[in-house]
MIRO-331792 format. One record per residue (C-alpha): residue in three letters; residue number from 0; x, z, y. Coordinates in Angstrom, 2 decimals. Layout:
% MIRO-331792
+--------+-----+---------+---------+---------+
: residu : num :       x :       z :       y :
+--------+-----+---------+---------+---------+
:    ala : NUM :       X :       Z :       Y :
...
+--------+-----+---------+---------+---------+
This chain:
% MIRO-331792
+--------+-----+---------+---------+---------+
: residu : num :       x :       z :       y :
+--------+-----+---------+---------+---------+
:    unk :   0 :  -19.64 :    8.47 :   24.06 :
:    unk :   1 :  -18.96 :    8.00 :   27.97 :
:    unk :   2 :  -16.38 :    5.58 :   28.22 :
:    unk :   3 :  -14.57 :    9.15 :   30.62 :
:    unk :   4 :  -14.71 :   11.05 :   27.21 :
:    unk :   5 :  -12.30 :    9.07 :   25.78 :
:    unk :   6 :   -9.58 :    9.60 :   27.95 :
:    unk :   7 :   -6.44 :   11.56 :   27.28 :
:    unk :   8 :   -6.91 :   14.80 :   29.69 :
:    unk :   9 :   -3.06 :   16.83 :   29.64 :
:    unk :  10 :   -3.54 :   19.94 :   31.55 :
:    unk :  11 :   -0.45 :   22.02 :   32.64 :
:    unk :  12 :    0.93 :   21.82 :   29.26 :
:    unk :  13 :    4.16 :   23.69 :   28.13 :
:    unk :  14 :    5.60 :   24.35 :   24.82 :
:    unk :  15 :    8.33 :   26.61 :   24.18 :
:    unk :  16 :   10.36 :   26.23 :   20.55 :
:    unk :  17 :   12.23 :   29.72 :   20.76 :
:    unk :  18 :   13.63 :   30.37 :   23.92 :
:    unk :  19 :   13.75 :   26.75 :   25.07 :
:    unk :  20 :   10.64 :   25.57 :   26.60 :
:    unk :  21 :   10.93 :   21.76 :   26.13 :
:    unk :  22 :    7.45 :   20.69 :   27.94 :
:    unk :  23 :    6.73 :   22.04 :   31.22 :
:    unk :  24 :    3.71 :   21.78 :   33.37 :
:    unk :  25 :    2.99 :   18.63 :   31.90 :
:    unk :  26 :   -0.33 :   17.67 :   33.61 :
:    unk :  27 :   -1.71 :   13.20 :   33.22 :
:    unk :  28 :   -4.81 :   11.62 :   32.86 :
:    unk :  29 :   -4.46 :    8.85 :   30.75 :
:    unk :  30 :   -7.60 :    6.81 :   31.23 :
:    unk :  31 :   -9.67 :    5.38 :   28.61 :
:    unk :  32 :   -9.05 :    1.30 :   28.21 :
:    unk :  33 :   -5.48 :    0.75 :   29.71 :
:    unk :  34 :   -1.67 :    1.14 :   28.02 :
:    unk :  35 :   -0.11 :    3.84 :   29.12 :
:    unk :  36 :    3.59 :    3.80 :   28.72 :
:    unk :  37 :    6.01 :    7.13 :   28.59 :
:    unk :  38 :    9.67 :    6.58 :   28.80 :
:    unk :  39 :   12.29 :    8.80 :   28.45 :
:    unk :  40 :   15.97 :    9.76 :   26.71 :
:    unk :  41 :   15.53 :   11.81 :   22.99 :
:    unk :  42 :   14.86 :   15.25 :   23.51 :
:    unk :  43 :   13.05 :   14.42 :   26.73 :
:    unk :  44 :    9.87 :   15.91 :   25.24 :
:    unk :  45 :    7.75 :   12.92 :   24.84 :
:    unk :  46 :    7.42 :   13.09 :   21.07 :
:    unk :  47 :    6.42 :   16.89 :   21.61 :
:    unk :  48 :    3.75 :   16.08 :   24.13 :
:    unk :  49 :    2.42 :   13.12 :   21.56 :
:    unk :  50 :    2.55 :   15.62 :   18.59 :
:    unk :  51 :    0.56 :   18.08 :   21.37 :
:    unk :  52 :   -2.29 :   15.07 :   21.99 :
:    unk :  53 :   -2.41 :   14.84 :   18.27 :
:    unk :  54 :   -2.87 :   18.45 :   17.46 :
:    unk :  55 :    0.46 :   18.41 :   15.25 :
:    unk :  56 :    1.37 :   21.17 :   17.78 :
:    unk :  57 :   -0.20 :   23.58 :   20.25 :
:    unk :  58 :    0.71 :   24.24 :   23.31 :
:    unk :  59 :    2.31 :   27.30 :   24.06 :
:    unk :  60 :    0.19 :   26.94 :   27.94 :
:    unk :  61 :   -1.90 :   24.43 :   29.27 :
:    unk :  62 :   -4.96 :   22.86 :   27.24 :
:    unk :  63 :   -5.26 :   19.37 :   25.57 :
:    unk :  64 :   -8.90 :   17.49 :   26.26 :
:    unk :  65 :   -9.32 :   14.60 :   23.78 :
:    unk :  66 :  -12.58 :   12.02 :   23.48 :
:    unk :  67 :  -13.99 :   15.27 :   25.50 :
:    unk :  68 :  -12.79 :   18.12 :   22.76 :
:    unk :  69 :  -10.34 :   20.57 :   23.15 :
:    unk :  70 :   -7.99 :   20.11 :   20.76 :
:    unk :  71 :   -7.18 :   23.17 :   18.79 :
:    unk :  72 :  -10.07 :   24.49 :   19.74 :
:    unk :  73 :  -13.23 :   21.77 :   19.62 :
:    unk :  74 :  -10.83 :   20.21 :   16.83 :
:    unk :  75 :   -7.99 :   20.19 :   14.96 :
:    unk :  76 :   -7.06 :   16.70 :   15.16 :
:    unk :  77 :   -9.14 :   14.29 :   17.22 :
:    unk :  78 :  -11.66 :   11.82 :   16.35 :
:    unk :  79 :  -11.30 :    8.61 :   16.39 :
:    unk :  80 :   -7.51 :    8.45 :   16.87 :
:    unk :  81 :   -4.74 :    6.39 :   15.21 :
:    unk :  82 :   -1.21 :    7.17 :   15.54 :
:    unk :  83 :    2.27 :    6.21 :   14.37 :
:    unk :  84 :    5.14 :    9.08 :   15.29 :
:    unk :  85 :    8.18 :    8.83 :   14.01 :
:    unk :  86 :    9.30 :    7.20 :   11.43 :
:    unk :  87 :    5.91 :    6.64 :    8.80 :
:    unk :  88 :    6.31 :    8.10 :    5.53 :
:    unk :  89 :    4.83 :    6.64 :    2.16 :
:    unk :  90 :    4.95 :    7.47 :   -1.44 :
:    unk :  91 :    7.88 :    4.61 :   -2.28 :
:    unk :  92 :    6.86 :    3.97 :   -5.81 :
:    unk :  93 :    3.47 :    2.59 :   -4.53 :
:    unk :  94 :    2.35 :   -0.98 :   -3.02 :
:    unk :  95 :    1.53 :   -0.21 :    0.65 :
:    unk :  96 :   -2.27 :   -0.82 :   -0.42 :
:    unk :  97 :   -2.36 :    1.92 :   -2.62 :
:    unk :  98 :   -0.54 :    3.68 :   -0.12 :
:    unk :  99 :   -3.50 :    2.99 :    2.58 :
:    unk : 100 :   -5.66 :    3.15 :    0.18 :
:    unk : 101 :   -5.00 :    7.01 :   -0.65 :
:    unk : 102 :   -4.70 :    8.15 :    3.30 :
:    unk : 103 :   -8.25 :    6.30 :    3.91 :
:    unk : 104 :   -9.76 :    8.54 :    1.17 :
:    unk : 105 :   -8.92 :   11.50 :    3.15 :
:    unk : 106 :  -11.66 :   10.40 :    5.62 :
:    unk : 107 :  -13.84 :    8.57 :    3.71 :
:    unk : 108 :  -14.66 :    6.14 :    6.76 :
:    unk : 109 :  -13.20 :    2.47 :    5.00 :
:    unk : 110 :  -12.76 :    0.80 :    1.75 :
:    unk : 111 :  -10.27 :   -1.92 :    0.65 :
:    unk : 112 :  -12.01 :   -4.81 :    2.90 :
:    unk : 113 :  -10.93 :   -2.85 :    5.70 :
:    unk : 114 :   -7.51 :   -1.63 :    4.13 :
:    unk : 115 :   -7.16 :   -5.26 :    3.87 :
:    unk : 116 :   -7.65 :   -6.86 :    6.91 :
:    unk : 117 :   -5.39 :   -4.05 :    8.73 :
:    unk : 118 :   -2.36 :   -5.44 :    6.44 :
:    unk : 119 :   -3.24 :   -9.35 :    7.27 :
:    unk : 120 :   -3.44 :   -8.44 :   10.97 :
:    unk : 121 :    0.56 :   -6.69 :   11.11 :
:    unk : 122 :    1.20 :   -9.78 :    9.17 :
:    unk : 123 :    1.79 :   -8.71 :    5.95 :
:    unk : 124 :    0.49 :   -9.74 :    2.77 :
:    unk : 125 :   -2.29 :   -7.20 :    0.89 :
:    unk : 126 :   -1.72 :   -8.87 :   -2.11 :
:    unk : 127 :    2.12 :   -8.17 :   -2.77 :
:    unk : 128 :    3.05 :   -6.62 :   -5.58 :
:    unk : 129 :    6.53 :   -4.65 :   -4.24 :
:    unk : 130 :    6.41 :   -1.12 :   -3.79 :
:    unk : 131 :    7.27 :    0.46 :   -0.65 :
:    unk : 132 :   10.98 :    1.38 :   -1.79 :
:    unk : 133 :   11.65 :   -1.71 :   -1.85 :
:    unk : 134 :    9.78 :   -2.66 :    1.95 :
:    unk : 135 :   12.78 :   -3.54 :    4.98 :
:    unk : 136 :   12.48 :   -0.86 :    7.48 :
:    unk : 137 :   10.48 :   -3.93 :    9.30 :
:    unk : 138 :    7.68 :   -3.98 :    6.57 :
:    unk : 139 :    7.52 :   -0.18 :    6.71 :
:    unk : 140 :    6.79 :   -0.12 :   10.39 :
:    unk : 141 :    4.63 :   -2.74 :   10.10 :
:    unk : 142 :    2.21 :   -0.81 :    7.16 :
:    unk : 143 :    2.81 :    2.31 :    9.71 :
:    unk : 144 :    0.81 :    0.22 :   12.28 :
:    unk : 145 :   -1.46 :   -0.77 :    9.55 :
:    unk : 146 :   -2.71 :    2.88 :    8.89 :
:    unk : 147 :   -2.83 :    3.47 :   12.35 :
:    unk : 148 :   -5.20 :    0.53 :   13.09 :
:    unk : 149 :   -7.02 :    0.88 :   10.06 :
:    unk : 150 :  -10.14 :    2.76 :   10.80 :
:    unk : 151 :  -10.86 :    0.89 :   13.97 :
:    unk : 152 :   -9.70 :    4.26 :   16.65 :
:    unk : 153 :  -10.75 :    4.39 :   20.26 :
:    unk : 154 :   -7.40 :    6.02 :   20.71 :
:    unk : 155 :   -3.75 :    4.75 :   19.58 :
:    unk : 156 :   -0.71 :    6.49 :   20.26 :
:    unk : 157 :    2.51 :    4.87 :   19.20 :
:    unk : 158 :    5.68 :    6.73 :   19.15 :
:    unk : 159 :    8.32 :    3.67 :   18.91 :
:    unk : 160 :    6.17 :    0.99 :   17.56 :
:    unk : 161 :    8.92 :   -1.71 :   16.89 :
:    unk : 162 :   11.49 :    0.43 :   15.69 :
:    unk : 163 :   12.89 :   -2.34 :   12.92 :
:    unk : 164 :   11.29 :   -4.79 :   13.99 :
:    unk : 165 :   13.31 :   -8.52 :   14.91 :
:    unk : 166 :   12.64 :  -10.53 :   17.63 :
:    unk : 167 :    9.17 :  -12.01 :   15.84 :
:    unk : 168 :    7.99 :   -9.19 :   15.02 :
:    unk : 169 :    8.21 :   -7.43 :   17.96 :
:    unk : 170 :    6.83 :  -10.55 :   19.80 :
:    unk : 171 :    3.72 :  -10.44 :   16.95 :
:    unk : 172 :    3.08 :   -6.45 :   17.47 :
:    unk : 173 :    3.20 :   -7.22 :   20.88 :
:    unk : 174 :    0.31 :   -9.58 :   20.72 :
:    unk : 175 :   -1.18 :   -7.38 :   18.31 :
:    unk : 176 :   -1.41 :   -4.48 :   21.03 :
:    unk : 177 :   -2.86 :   -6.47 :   23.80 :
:    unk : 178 :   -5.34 :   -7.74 :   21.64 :
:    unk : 179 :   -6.03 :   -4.07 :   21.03 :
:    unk : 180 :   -6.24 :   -3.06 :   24.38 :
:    unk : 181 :   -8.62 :   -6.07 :   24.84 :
:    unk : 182 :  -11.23 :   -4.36 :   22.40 :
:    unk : 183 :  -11.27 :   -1.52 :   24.84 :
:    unk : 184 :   -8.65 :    1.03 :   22.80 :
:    unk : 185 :   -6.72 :    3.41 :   24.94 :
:    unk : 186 :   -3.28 :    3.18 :   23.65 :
:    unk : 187 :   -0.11 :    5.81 :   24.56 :
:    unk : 188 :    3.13 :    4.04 :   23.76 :
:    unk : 189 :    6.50 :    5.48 :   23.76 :
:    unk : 190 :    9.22 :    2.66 :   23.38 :
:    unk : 191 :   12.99 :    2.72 :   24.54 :
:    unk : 192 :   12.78 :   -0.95 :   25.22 :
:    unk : 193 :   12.13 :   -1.81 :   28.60 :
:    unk : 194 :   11.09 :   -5.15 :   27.63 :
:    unk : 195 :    8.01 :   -3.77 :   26.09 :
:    unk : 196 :    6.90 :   -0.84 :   29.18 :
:    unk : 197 :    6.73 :   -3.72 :   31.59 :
:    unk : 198 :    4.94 :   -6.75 :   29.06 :
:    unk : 199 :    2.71 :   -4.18 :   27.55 :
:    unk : 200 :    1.66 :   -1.31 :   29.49 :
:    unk : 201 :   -0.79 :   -0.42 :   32.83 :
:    unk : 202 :    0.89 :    3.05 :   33.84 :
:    unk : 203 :    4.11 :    4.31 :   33.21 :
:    unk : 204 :    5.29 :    7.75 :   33.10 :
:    unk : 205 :    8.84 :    8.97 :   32.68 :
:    unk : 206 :    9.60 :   12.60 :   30.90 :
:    unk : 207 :   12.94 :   13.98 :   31.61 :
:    unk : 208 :   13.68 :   17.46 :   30.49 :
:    unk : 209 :    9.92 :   18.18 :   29.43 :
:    unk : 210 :    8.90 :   17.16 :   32.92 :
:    unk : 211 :    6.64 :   14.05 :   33.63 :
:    unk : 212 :    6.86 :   12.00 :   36.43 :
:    unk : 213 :    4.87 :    8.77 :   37.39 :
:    unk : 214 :    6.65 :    5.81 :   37.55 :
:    unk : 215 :    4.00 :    3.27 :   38.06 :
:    unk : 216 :    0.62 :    3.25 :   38.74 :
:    unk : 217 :   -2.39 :    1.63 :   37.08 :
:    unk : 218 :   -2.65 :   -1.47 :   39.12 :
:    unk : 219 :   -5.88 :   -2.09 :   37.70 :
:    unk : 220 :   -5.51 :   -5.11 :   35.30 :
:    unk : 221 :   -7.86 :   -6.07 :   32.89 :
+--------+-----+---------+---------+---------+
């Protein structure tokens, strides 16, 4: 696949819920290889345009052109994409390897070596016995970024990342997605900590009232 396919193509996208149209004319090229960051206040509309990118939701205008498919159209969900949106849900009464180990089945792609190494690399251990009830919101959000890494995607979006995480673990997942972006993934990250737009990400792009404005431009780091 052209390294061009794999970019994130948002076309005069708006979505009305009802009478309120919370995206409008939502049109960004997120290149393939860099960190694009979107800011914005809840109920700005960047969790709708995510869920849009995914395929969780279709646009009520405007088209959606993922790794070079349409989505809702070429496909339902895109290939090759990871995501974590919201807060990650698990069945509680299971370790989070079983947990992994029941979404990878739905694709068939990895088996528990894989499974395995995704939980060592958020730093936690495969091997623990504890279900998920009893996980700190921390270890949740850490076995959400798990799954999401998982089956090695050219594409990660990240709705709130470190939401739970301390100080160390935000500084680890930090590390964790440059290293990411330094295998060549395209990531979209939503965070409400400045801290993290201006460490982590290449482009920036503010929504305010389901409208999306730049903020700052790729400056063309590596």
């Amino acid at each position: 696949m052209k390294k061009e396919d794999m970019a994130i193509i948002v076309q005069k996208v708006s979505k009305d819920f009802g009478q309120e149209r919370v995206l409008k004319n939502v049109s960004r090229t997120f290149e393939a290889g860099r960190i694009h960051g979107i800011v914005g206040n809840n109920g700005s509309g960047k969790t709708v345009l995510m869920k849009c990118i995914c395929g969780f939701l279709f646009p009520t205008e405007g088209q959606v052109i993922v790794n070079g498919l349409r989505v809702g159209i070429d496909t339902d969900f895109p290939p090759s994409l990871g995501i974590i949106i919201e807060t990650p849900g698990f069945l509680p009464n299971l370790t989070g390897v079983k947990n992994l180990e029941i979404l990878a089945s739905l694709n068939k792609k990895i088996g528990l070596k894989e499974i395995t190494a995704s939980i060592r690399r958020v730093g936690l251990d495969p091997h623990m016995k504890k279900p998920v009830s009893k996980y700190s919101l921390g270890m949740r959000q850490r076995l959400g970024i798990a799954q999401a890494i998982m089956e090695d995607p050219a594409l990660l979006i990240l709705d709130e990342p470190f939401n739970g995480l301390d100080k160390t673990g935000v500084t680890e997942m930090r590390s964790l997605i440059k290293s990411l972006k330094e295998e060549g993934k395209t990531i979209l990250l939503a965070s409400h900590n400045q801290g993290d737009i201006d460490e982590l990400c290449d482009t920036v792009c503010e929504m305010d009232a389901g409208v999306m404005k730049m903020v700052r431009e790729d400056c063309g780091n590596a």
